[in-house]
N, C-alpha and C positions, 0 to 999 in steps of 0.2 A: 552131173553138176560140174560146173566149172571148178578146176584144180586149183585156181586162186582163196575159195570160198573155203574159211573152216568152219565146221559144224561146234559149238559152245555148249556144254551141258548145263543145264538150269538157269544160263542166259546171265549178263551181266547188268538188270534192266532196275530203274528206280520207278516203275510205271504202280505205282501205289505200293510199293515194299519197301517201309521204313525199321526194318529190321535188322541186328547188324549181325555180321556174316558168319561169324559164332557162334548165333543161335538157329542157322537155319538148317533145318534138318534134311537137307537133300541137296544133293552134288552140287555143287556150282563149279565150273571152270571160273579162270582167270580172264582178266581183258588181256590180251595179247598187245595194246598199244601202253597200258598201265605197264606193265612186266617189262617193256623197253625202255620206259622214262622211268622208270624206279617211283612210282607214282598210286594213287587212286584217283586221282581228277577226272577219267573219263570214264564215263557211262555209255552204254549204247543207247539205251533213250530214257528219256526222263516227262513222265508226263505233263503235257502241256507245256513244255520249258525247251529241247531239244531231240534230235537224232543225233549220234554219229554218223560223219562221211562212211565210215566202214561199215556200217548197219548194212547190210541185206535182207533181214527177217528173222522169222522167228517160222519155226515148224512144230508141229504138234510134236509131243507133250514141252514145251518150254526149248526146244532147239533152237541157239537163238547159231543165226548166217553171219562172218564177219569175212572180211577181205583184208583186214590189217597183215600187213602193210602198202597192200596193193589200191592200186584207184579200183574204184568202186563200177563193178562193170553193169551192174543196172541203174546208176545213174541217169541216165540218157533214156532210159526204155519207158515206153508210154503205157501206160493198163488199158 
């Protein structure tokens, strides 16, 4: 995998989870772009609403793919 890409445990995602982070009973990392603007504003994706630029995926079980702070190197790549 590309050295740019970090692996997020329990994924930082609002894709139908309106629970707050208190109460959820398994690991979640942090957003690594949130922890540099002293922030929660970004989400990596939000259903129906956005993606983050740093989004690269999600891998089983809930591994979510982030690039922050780097450009996004499958940006450009076509499925």
């Amino acid at each position: 995998m590309n050295d740019l890409i970090k692996k997020l445990n329990g994924a930082n995602m609002d894709i139908d989870l309106a629970t707050p982070r208190n109460m959820i009973a398994w690991e979640q990392d942090g957003c690594p772009w949130n922890a540099a603007e002293k922030t929660n504003a970004h989400k990596c994706a939000v259903k129906n609403v956005s993606i983050c630029r740093y989004f690269c995926g999600v891998e089983y079980m809930d591994t979510l793919l982030c690039c922050y702070p780097h450009p996004n190197p499958l940006e450009n790549k076509k499925l």
